[in-house]
N, C-alpha and C positions, 0 to 999 in steps of 0.2 A: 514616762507617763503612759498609762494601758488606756484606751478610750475601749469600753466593756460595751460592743454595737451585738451580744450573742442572740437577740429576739431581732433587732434589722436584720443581720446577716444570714439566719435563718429564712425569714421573709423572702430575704430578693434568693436565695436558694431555690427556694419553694419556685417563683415563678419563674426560675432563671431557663429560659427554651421555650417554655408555652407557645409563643407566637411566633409566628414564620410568615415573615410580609413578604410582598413581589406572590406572582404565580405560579400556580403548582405546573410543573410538568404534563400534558398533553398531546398523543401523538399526531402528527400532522397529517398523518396519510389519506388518501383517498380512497371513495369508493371502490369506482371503476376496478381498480388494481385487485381486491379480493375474488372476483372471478374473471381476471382477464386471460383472453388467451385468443389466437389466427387464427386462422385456416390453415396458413402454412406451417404455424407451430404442430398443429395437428398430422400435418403429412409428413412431418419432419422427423417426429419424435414418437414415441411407444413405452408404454411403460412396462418395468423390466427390474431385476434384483440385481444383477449383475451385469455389468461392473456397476460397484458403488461410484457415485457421483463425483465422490472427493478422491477417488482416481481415477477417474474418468478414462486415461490415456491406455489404461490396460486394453480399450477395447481392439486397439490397435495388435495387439497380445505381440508385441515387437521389444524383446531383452533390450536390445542397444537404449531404444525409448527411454525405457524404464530405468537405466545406468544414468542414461545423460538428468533427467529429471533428480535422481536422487543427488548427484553432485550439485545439481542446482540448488539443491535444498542445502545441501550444505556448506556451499563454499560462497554463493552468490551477495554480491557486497551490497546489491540494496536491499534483499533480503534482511541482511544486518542489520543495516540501517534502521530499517522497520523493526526489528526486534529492538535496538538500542532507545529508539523513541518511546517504545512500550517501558522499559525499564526508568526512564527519563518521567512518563506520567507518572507513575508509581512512586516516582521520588518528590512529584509532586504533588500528589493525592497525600504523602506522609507530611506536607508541608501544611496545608489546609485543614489535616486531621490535629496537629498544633494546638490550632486555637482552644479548643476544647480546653485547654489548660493553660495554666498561669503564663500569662503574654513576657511579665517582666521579671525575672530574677537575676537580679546582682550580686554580687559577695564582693565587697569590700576590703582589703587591708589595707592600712597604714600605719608605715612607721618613720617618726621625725623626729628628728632632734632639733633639739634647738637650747640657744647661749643666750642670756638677757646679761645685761652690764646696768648696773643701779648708781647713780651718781648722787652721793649725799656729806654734798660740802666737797672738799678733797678727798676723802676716801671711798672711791670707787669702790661698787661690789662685786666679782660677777659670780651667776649660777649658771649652770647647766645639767640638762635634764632630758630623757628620752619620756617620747608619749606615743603609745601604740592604742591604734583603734580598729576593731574589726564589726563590720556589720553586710545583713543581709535585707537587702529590700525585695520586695512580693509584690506585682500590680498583677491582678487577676480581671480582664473584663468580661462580664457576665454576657454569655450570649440572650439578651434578652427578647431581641428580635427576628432571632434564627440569622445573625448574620454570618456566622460560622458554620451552621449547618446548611446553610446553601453553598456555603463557599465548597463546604467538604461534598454536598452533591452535585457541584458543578464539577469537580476537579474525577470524582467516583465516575462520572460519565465520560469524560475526556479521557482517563485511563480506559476505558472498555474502547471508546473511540478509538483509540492509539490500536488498542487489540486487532480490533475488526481491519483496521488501514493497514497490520499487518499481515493480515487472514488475504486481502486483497491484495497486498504484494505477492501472496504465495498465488492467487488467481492469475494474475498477469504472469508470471514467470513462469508457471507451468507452462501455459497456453503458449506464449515464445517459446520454449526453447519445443514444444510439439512443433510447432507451425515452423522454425527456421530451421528442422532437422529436417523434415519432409520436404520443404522448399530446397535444401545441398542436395536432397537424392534426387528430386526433381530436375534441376541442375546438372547433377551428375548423368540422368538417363537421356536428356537433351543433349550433352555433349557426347555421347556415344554415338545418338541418330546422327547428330552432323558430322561425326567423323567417319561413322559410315557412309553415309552418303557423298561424303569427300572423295574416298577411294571411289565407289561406282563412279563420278563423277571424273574423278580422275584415268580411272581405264574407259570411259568414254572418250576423252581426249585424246589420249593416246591411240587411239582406234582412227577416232577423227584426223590426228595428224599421219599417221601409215596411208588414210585414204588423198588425204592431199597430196604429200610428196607421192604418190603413186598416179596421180591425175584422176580419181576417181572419184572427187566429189569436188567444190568451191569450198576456195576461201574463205569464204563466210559464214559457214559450220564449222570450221574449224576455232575462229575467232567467237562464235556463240559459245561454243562447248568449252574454250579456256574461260568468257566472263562469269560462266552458272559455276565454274569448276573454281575459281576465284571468286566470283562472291561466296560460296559454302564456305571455304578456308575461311577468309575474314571473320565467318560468325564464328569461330573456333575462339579465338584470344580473348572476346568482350564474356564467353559464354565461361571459358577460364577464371576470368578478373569475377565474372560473379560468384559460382566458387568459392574461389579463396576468402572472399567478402563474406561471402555465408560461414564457410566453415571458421573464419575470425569469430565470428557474433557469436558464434553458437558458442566458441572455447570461452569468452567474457562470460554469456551467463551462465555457464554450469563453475566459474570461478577459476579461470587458467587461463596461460596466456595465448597470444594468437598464433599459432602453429598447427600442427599435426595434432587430430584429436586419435592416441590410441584405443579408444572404446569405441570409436567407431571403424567397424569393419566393412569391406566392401558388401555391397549388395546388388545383386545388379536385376532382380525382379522388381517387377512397378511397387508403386507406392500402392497401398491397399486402399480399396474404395467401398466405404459402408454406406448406406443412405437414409438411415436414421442412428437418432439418438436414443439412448436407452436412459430414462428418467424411472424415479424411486416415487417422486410427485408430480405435481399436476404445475403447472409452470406459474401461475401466480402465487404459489407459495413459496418457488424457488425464487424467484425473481425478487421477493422482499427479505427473503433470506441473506441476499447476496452483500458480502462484504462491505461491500461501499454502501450500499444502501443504508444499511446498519448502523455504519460508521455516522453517514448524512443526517439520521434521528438522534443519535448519541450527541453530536455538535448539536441538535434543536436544543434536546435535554440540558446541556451544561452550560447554553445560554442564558434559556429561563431561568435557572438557578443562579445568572450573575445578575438577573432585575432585581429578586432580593436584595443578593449585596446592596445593588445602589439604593432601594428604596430603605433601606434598614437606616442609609445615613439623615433620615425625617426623624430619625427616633434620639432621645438622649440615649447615651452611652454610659453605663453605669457601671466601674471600677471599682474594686476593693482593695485599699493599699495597704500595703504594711509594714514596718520596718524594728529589726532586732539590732542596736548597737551598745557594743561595750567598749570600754576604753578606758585605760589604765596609764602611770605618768609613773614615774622614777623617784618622783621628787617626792618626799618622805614625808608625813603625815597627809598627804593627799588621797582622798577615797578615789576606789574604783568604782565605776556607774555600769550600770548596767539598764536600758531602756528600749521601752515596747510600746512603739507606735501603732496604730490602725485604724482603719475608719474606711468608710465608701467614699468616692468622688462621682460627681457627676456634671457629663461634660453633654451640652448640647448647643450645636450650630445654627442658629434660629437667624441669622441676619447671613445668607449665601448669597444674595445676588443673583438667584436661578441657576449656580451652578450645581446642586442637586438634581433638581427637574429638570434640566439640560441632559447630566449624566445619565439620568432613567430616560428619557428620551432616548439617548444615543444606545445605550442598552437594549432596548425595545425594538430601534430600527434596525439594531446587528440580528436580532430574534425574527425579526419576520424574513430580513434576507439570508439567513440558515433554512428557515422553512421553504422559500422557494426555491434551494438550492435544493430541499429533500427533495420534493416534487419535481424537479427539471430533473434530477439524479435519478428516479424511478421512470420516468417517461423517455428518457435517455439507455436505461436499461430495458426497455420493454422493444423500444427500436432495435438497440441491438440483435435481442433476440429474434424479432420476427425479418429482421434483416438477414440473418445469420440464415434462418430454417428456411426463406425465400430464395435464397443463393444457392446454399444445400440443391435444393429441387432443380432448382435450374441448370444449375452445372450437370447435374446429374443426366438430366434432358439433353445438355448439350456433349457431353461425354459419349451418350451412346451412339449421339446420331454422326461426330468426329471416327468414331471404332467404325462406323459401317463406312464411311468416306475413304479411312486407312486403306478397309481392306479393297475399295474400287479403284484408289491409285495404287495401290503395287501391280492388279490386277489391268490396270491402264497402262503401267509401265512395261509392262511385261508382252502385254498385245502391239504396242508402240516401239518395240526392239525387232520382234519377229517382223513386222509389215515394212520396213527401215531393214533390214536385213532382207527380205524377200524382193524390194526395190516397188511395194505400193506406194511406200509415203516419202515423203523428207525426212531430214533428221529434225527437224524443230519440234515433230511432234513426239519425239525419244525425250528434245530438252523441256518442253510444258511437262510432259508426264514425270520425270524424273525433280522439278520446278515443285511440282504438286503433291510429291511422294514426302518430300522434305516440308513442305507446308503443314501435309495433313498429320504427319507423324509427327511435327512439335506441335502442335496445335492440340493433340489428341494426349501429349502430356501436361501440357497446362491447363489444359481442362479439369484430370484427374487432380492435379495440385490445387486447382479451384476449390473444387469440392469437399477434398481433404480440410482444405483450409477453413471454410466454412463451418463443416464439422465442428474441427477444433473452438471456432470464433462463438458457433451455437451454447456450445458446455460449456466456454467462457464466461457467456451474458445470462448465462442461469447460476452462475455464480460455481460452477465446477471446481478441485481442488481447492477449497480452503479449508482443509486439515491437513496439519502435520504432526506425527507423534514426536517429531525433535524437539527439544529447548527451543524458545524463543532466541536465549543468546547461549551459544555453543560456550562448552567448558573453557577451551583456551582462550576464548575473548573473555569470559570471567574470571576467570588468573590474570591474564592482564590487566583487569579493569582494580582487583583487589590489590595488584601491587600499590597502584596507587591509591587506593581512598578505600575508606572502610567502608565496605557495602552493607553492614551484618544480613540480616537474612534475604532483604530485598531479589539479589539474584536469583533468587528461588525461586521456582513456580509455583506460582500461587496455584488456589484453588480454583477457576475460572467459577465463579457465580456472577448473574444479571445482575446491573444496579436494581435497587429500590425508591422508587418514584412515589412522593408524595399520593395520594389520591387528588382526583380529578374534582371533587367536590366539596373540597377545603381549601378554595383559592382565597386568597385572603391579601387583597388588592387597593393599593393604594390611590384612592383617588386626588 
């Protein structure tokens, strides 16, 4: 039987989409944030073409850098990870893109046999006979309330989301492996002062002891001069263990194991000391640029597109079903049929017990605590930065006035030998001076590593390196991924285009 619905089904065509219930997308941001900026941002930073931003780390203009960075890009496993989640949304933006079309399609076969036995009187009969039947059934549910085109704009945002949490993995990971390279040379130039100053310390001793066994000085210069000469060793082994700690971390994120990193070569010049940042923009615009931030508005976005969802389940649901079945039997004079079901259904929940208005509630309240996660996540970003540009300065202040300190203890020590050797002074004021040379000389490298760091921590919080021209997911993890499951084109790079949001002035809200 054909049920002939071609002027209904035309109708519910006609309006099938019109309406889109739940709220349109609107961005959370604030004011303030459009012309924010320090004072110390200002001292900090200058604007400048070169280096671009999204490699920030050239400015260091350091090859080894630039080696370790690019490994990082390509070998680092959370890197991946963020690439593999991006490909993961995509698999689910094509799940939500779905609905759009026919929710149910079955296909059918069956084939049966079957023996009947006829009892009439004593002479049994029996037949048997094959009956094969194949059909195909259709439920198509109309989006009539946009509840698939929220679904598909919520999942559209969460895909870009996924993006941008990628783009911020590549921010963080820069920014390490700069900051814990700089920190092993640091490291490395700290172990050098102390092993120098081991040795002075140690042909100090030796001097001290020649004057003891000789009767020309106490005991107790001698005993001073082994505890300074023994405490300097001690810092040797912990300043070692840190070392090898660094140069581990660093081998994990550029994706190798922890050992000897060959790309890095000896250096034995200081770490390079710059005191500002060179920005393309003006820092409130970089600062809402910045990855995470991005990512924070994308989760607002693909919330409000799930109040839809739930508010869409106030609406009937209206389905159009179908069904084509044939079936044919063995058994002779028997016709083959051939039949053509169809018709609309319509299904609506009108007795929920407030478990709808509970659901858009609970939807609603996950929507406002994503908005105050944007807001805490941009005022969280704005610290960092003015954090960052305030340290910058400071370290810097404190670097120079350590450099002028360096050079008045070696110049202490030196005057403090001669007067100790002439027989003005004691030897205690050889071991303060020689106490204070080792002071101000590591002191005057962690200062410099300060500052660096800061640097670094500065380009981080304006959202620095978040481009890379590599794949998201490198070739050999997509040979791997396709031996197992068909991907078709999905691994591919897409196109990077913005979502498309609703406009602001078609909310269309359920009360």
């Amino acid at each position: 039987m054909l049920i002939r619905s071609g002027p209904l089904l035309l109708l519910v065509l006609g309006f099938s989409g019109c309406a889109r219930v739940g709220p349109d997308f609107q961005p959370p941001g604030e004011e303030w944030v459009k012309h924010w900026s320090t004072p110390a941002l200002e001292k900090a930073s200058e604007r400048g073409d070169s280096p671009d931003l999204r490699q920030w780390w050239q400015v260091f203009n350091d090859p080894v850098l630039d080696q370790l960075i690019t490994d990082a890009d390509a070998h680092n496993s959370s890197l991946k990870i963020a690439g593999l989640r991006v490909m993961e949304a995509r698999a689910q933006l094509g799940i939500a893109q779905a609905g759009r079309y026919p929710q149910l399609q079955q296909a059918n076969v069956d084939l049966l046999y079957a023996e009947r036995r006829q009892y009439n009187g004593s002479n049994p009969k029996n037949s048997r006979f094959w009956q094969f039947s194949e059909g195909l059934d259709v439920g198509w549910e109309l989006d009539f309330w946009g509840r698939f085109s929220r679904a598909i704009e919520s999942s559209d945002a969460s895909y870009f989301a996924a993006q941008a949490n990628y783009e911020d993995v590549l921010v963080l990971l820069r920014a390490q492996v700069a900051d814990t390279y700089f920190s092993m040379r640091t490291t490395e130039a700290r172990l050098r002062v102390a092993r120098d100053n081991t040795q002075q310390q140690k042909r100090s001793l030796e001097i001290t002891r020649k004057l003891f066994n000789s009767g020309q000085t106490a005991e107790l210069d001698l005993q001073q001069a082994k505890t300074q000469y023994l405490g300097t060793l001690a810092s040797i082994p912990n300043l070692e263990d840190q070392l090898h700690r660094t140069r581990n971390a660093l081998s994990v994120l550029t994706g190798q194991a922890p050992g000897e990193l060959p790309q890095v070569t000896e250096n034995q010049e200081l770490i390079p000391l710059l005191d500002r940042a060179v920005l393309r923009d003006v820092p409130a615009n970089l600062l809402l640029r910045r990855p995470d931030v991005r990512a924070a508005e994308l989760n607002v976005a693909a919330q409000s597109a799930l109040i839809g969802v739930a508010v869409s389940d106030f609406y009937p649901s209206l389905t159009l079903l179908g069904s084509i079945v044939w079936t044919a039997t063995s058994v002779g004079g028997t016709p083959n049929n051939l039949d053509f079901v169809g018709g609309p259904s319509l299904r609506w929940n009108l007795f929920d017990h407030g478990q709808i208005s509970n659901n858009v509630r609970v939807q609603d309240a996950r929507l406002q605590q994503l908005i105050e996660t944007y807001r805490d996540t941009v005022r969280q970003a704005a610290r960092e930065a003015d954090d960052a540009a305030g340290g910058l300065s400071k370290s810097l202040e404190r670097e120079r006035i350590l450099r002028q300190a360096e050079v008045a203890a070696k110049r202490s020590l030196v005057l403090a030998r001669a007067q100790y050797t002439e027989g003005f002074s004691d030897f205690q004021r050889v071991l303060d001076a020689q106490r204070a040379l080792l002071e101000q000389q590591d002191n005057y490298l962690v200062s410099r590593s300060n500052a660096v760091s800061n640097l670094i921590a500065l380009y981080k919080a304006l959202g620095g390196g978040w481009y890379a021209a590599q794949p998201i997911v490198d070739r050999a993890t997509q040979k791997q991924m396709e031996k197992r499951t068909d991907w078709g084109d999905l691994l591919d790079e897409p196109a990077a285009t913005p979502p498309v949001f609703p406009q602001p002035d078609k909310v269309n809200k359920h009360e």
